[in-house]
Phi, psi and omega in degrees: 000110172227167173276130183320138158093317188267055182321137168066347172289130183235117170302125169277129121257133162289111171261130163297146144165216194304142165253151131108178192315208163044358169241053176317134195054004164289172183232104181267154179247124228265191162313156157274000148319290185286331186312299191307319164316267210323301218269322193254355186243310171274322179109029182292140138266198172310119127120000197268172193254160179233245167146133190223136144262111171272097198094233199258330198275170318144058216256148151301050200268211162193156178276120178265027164185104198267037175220203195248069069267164183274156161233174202215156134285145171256130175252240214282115150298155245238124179259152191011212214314321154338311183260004132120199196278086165263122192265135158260006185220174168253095143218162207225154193251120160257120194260146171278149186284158181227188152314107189311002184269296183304342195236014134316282199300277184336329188277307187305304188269334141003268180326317195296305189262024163117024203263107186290346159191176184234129108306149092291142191214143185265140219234148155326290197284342181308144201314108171355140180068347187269090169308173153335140156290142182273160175337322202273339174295317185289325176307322119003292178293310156327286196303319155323300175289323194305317181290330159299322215249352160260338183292325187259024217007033143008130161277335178236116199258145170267132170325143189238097183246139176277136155282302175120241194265207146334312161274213192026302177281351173293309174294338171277326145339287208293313175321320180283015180054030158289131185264148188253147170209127188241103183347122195194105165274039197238353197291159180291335198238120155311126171341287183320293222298292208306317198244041170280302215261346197244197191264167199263131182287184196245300164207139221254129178243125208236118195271121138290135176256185174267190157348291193259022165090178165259144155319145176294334180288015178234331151276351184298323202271358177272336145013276187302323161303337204040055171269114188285150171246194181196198205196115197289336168187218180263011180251142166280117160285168144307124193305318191305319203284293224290342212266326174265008193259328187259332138336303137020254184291237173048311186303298198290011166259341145271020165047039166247036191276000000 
Protein backbone atom coordinates (compact mmCIF):
# COMPACT_ATOMS: atom_id res chain seq x y z
CA UNK A 1 0.00 0.00 0.00
CA UNK A 2 1.56 3.46 -1.39
CA UNK A 3 0.41 6.86 -2.69
CA UNK A 4 0.32 6.36 -6.86
CA UNK A 5 3.20 7.98 -8.25
CA UNK A 6 5.25 8.28 -4.93
CA UNK A 7 6.80 4.73 -4.56
CA UNK A 8 7.16 3.58 -0.71
CA UNK A 9 5.95 7.22 0.44
CA UNK A 10 3.63 6.85 3.28
CA UNK A 11 2.18 10.37 4.86
CA UNK A 12 2.39 10.98 8.89
CA UNK A 13 -0.25 12.09 10.85
CA UNK A 14 -0.78 12.88 14.62
CA UNK A 15 -3.95 11.94 16.52
CA UNK A 16 -4.92 12.42 19.80
CA UNK A 17 -6.69 9.68 21.64
CA UNK A 18 -5.22 5.93 23.52
CA UNK A 19 -0.93 5.94 23.80
CA UNK A 20 1.25 3.13 23.87
CA UNK A 21 0.91 -0.53 22.38
CA UNK A 22 -2.00 -2.81 21.76
CA UNK A 23 -3.78 -0.94 19.41
CA UNK A 24 -3.57 -3.06 16.56
CA UNK A 25 -6.58 -2.72 14.64
CA UNK A 26 -8.86 0.00 15.94
CA UNK A 27 -10.21 2.58 13.43
CA UNK A 28 -9.18 6.28 14.33
CA UNK A 29 -10.40 9.48 12.98
CA UNK A 30 -8.30 12.08 11.57
CA UNK A 31 -8.73 16.04 12.37
CA UNK A 32 -10.10 17.97 10.40
CA UNK A 33 -7.17 19.90 9.39
CA UNK A 34 -5.63 16.75 8.52
CA UNK A 35 -9.05 14.93 6.70
CA UNK A 36 -8.89 18.27 4.50
CA UNK A 37 -4.66 17.24 3.63
CA UNK A 38 -5.10 13.60 3.08
CA UNK A 39 -8.12 14.15 0.77
CA UNK A 40 -7.71 17.60 -1.31
CA UNK A 41 -3.74 17.70 -1.13
CA UNK A 42 -2.33 14.36 -1.02
CA UNK A 43 -5.51 12.46 -2.77
CA UNK A 44 -5.47 9.54 -0.49
CA UNK A 45 -8.14 6.87 -1.07
CA UNK A 46 -9.74 3.58 0.49
CA UNK A 47 -7.05 1.32 1.18
CA UNK A 48 -3.81 3.95 0.37
CA UNK A 49 -1.16 3.71 3.41
CA UNK A 50 -0.15 6.21 6.21
CA UNK A 51 1.68 6.55 9.31
CA UNK A 52 -0.31 7.69 12.67
CA UNK A 53 1.35 8.72 15.89
CA UNK A 54 -0.41 8.01 18.89
CA UNK A 55 1.12 9.29 22.26
CA UNK A 56 5.24 8.47 21.55
CA UNK A 57 3.81 5.17 19.51
CA UNK A 58 4.25 4.67 15.98
CA UNK A 59 1.74 2.78 13.56
CA UNK A 60 1.48 1.48 10.15
CA UNK A 61 -2.07 2.24 9.41
CA UNK A 62 -4.54 2.89 5.82
CA UNK A 63 -7.29 4.58 5.15
CA UNK A 64 -10.77 2.92 5.43
CA UNK A 65 -12.78 5.81 4.91
CA UNK A 66 -11.79 8.78 2.22
CA UNK A 67 -14.45 11.28 3.47
CA UNK A 68 -14.91 13.55 6.67
CA UNK A 69 -13.78 12.99 8.71
CA UNK A 70 -11.04 10.21 6.91
CA UNK A 71 -10.59 7.46 9.00
CA UNK A 72 -7.60 5.23 8.99
CA UNK A 73 -6.97 2.02 10.67
CA UNK A 74 -4.07 0.94 12.52
CA UNK A 75 -2.19 -2.35 11.94
CA UNK A 76 1.50 -2.88 13.00
CA UNK A 77 3.77 -0.71 15.24
CA UNK A 78 6.31 0.76 13.90
CA UNK A 79 10.01 0.27 16.04
CA UNK A 80 13.40 1.86 15.79
CA UNK A 81 14.27 3.27 12.33
CA UNK A 82 10.98 2.67 11.09
CA UNK A 83 9.44 4.97 13.48
CA UNK A 84 11.14 7.85 12.46
CA UNK A 85 13.23 10.45 14.87
CA UNK A 86 13.10 9.83 18.52
CA UNK A 87 15.20 11.38 20.60
CA UNK A 88 16.77 10.68 24.09
CA UNK A 89 17.32 13.85 25.26
CA UNK A 90 15.33 17.65 25.18
CA UNK A 91 16.88 20.31 23.41
CA UNK A 92 15.15 22.95 22.56
CA UNK A 93 15.50 27.07 20.95
CA UNK A 94 14.33 29.97 22.87
CA UNK A 95 14.33 32.45 20.17
CA UNK A 96 14.13 36.59 20.22
CA UNK A 97 11.13 37.15 18.31
CA UNK A 98 12.42 38.34 14.75
CA UNK A 99 10.01 39.02 11.46
CA UNK A 100 6.88 36.57 11.34
CA UNK A 101 8.74 35.47 7.59
CA UNK A 102 11.73 34.98 9.49
CA UNK A 103 10.50 33.26 12.27
CA UNK A 104 8.55 30.57 9.67
CA UNK A 105 12.16 29.41 9.27
CA UNK A 106 12.97 28.79 12.70
CA UNK A 107 9.86 26.71 13.15
CA UNK A 108 10.32 24.75 10.04
CA UNK A 109 13.89 23.82 9.92
CA UNK A 110 13.96 23.49 13.80
CA UNK A 111 11.67 20.94 13.71
CA UNK A 112 13.31 19.25 11.06
CA UNK A 113 16.78 18.65 12.46
CA UNK A 114 15.17 17.65 16.07
CA UNK A 115 14.35 20.64 18.16
CA UNK A 116 11.82 19.38 21.17
CA UNK A 117 10.27 22.82 21.80
CA UNK A 118 10.34 26.75 20.93
CA UNK A 119 10.50 29.26 23.75
CA UNK A 120 9.91 32.50 22.39
CA UNK A 121 11.06 35.86 24.26
CA UNK A 122 10.96 39.73 23.13
CA UNK A 123 14.62 40.46 23.17
CA UNK A 124 15.85 44.16 23.44
CA UNK A 125 16.94 44.18 19.62
CA UNK A 126 13.72 42.70 18.60
CA UNK A 127 11.88 44.55 15.74
CA UNK A 128 10.66 47.92 16.94
CA UNK A 129 6.45 47.57 17.20
CA UNK A 130 6.46 43.65 17.16
CA UNK A 131 4.29 43.18 20.21
CA UNK A 132 3.20 39.67 21.69
CA UNK A 133 2.27 37.31 19.15
CA UNK A 134 -1.32 37.01 18.83
CA UNK A 135 -3.52 33.68 18.90
CA UNK A 136 -3.44 33.74 15.10
CA UNK A 137 0.20 33.74 14.88
CA UNK A 138 0.78 31.39 17.21
CA UNK A 139 -1.48 29.06 15.72
CA UNK A 140 0.04 29.65 12.49
CA UNK A 141 3.78 28.70 14.21
CA UNK A 142 1.99 25.54 15.44
CA UNK A 143 0.98 24.50 12.24
CA UNK A 144 4.24 24.93 11.03
CA UNK A 145 6.05 22.59 13.23
CA UNK A 146 3.23 20.03 13.38
CA UNK A 147 3.74 20.17 9.49
CA UNK A 148 7.52 19.82 9.95
CA UNK A 149 7.54 17.28 12.45
CA UNK A 150 5.51 15.14 9.67
CA UNK A 151 7.60 15.77 7.00
CA UNK A 152 10.90 14.78 8.58
CA UNK A 153 8.97 12.13 10.31
CA UNK A 154 9.48 13.48 13.90
CA UNK A 155 7.60 11.15 16.77
CA UNK A 156 6.71 14.11 18.14
CA UNK A 157 5.83 17.88 17.35
CA UNK A 158 7.47 20.45 19.70
CA UNK A 159 5.11 22.87 21.68
CA UNK A 160 5.63 26.50 20.55
CA UNK A 161 5.04 28.69 23.69
CA UNK A 162 5.64 32.50 24.77
CA UNK A 163 7.74 33.53 27.56
CA UNK A 164 7.59 37.21 27.39
CA UNK A 165 10.57 39.02 28.15
CA UNK A 166 14.19 37.73 28.83
CA UNK A 167 13.71 37.79 32.70
CA UNK A 168 10.55 35.97 32.27
CA UNK A 169 12.04 33.35 29.88
CA UNK A 170 15.18 32.61 32.40
CA UNK A 171 12.48 31.91 35.03
CA UNK A 172 10.13 29.90 33.08
CA UNK A 173 13.46 28.15 31.88
CA UNK A 174 14.51 27.43 35.17
CA UNK A 175 11.39 26.31 36.68
CA UNK A 176 10.68 23.43 33.88
CA UNK A 177 14.40 22.61 35.43
CA UNK A 178 15.97 23.21 31.98
CA UNK A 179 19.72 23.67 31.52
CA UNK A 180 20.21 27.03 29.36
CA UNK A 181 23.25 27.86 27.05
CA UNK A 182 23.11 31.00 25.61
CA UNK A 183 24.31 31.73 21.63
CA UNK A 184 27.07 34.66 21.71
CA UNK A 185 29.46 35.11 19.26
CA UNK A 186 32.01 36.87 21.15
CA UNK A 187 32.03 33.67 23.83
CA UNK A 188 35.44 32.45 24.55
CA UNK A 189 34.16 28.26 24.13
CA UNK A 190 32.37 26.64 21.15
CA UNK A 191 29.05 25.09 21.58
CA UNK A 192 30.29 21.81 20.75
CA UNK A 193 33.71 22.34 23.12
CA UNK A 194 31.15 23.64 26.25
CA UNK A 195 28.91 20.74 26.19
CA UNK A 196 32.14 18.22 25.91
CA UNK A 197 32.72 19.63 29.50
CA UNK A 198 29.58 19.78 31.30
CA UNK A 199 27.28 16.90 32.68
CA UNK A 200 24.64 15.94 30.17
CA UNK A 201 21.36 17.48 30.54
CA UNK A 202 18.09 15.75 30.08
CA UNK A 203 17.12 19.13 29.14
CA UNK A 204 18.78 21.65 27.45
CA UNK A 205 17.36 25.36 25.88
CA UNK A 206 19.47 27.00 23.40
CA UNK A 207 19.18 31.07 23.54
CA UNK A 208 19.15 32.79 20.14
CA UNK A 209 19.41 36.20 20.22
CA UNK A 210 18.03 38.68 17.66
CA UNK A 211 20.07 40.50 14.85
CA UNK A 212 21.54 43.03 16.17
CA UNK A 213 22.83 40.59 19.37
CA UNK A 214 21.96 40.88 23.13
CA UNK A 215 22.44 43.71 25.16
CA UNK A 216 25.20 44.13 27.95
CA UNK A 217 22.09 44.16 30.09
CA UNK A 218 20.85 40.88 29.03
CA UNK A 219 23.62 39.64 29.07
CA UNK A 220 24.52 40.77 32.70
CA UNK A 221 21.29 38.99 33.48
CA UNK A 222 21.82 35.69 32.23
CA UNK A 223 25.53 36.35 34.32
CA UNK A 224 23.35 36.71 37.19
CA UNK A 225 21.38 33.46 36.35
CA UNK A 226 24.47 31.52 35.93
CA UNK A 227 23.71 30.89 32.60
CA UNK A 228 27.35 30.15 30.34
CA UNK A 229 27.15 31.51 26.84
CA UNK A 230 28.92 29.70 24.00
CA UNK A 231 29.68 30.46 20.21
CA UNK A 232 28.50 28.12 17.17
CA UNK A 233 31.64 27.93 15.33
CA UNK A 234 33.79 31.28 13.52
CA UNK A 235 31.29 32.72 11.34
CA UNK A 236 27.84 35.04 12.63
CA UNK A 237 24.70 33.66 11.72
CA UNK A 238 21.57 34.89 10.82
CA UNK A 239 18.80 34.59 13.93
CA UNK A 240 16.72 32.10 11.50
CA UNK A 241 20.29 30.01 10.43
CA UNK A 242 21.53 29.94 14.41
CA UNK A 243 18.92 28.12 16.24
CA UNK A 244 18.49 24.83 13.89
CA UNK A 245 22.46 24.87 12.86
CA UNK A 246 22.80 24.32 17.33
CA UNK A 247 20.08 22.16 17.56
CA UNK A 248 22.40 20.36 15.32
CA UNK A 249 25.42 20.40 16.64
CA UNK A 250 24.12 20.48 20.33
CA UNK A 251 22.68 16.44 19.14
CA UNK A 252 25.59 15.50 17.79
CA UNK A 253 27.73 16.49 20.85
CA UNK A 254 25.67 14.70 22.74
CA UNK A 255 25.50 11.59 20.85
CA UNK A 256 21.54 12.09 20.14
CA UNK A 257 21.64 12.55 16.34
Amino acid sequence: MSIPGVPGFRPRFFIHGPAGSGLEGIELALSPEDSYHALRVLRLGEGDACEVVVGAAVYAAAVVAAADPVMVRLFSRLEGAEAGAEYRLQVGVVQALARPAVMDHVFEKGTEVGASFFVLIRAAGSPKGLGPPGEQRMTRWRRIAKEAAKQSKQVAVPPVSFAGSVEEGVSSLEESSASSLVLEPAAPWTLKDTLETLPQPARLALWVGPESGWTSTELDCFRSAGIETARLGRSVLRTETAGPIAVAVARLALGDW
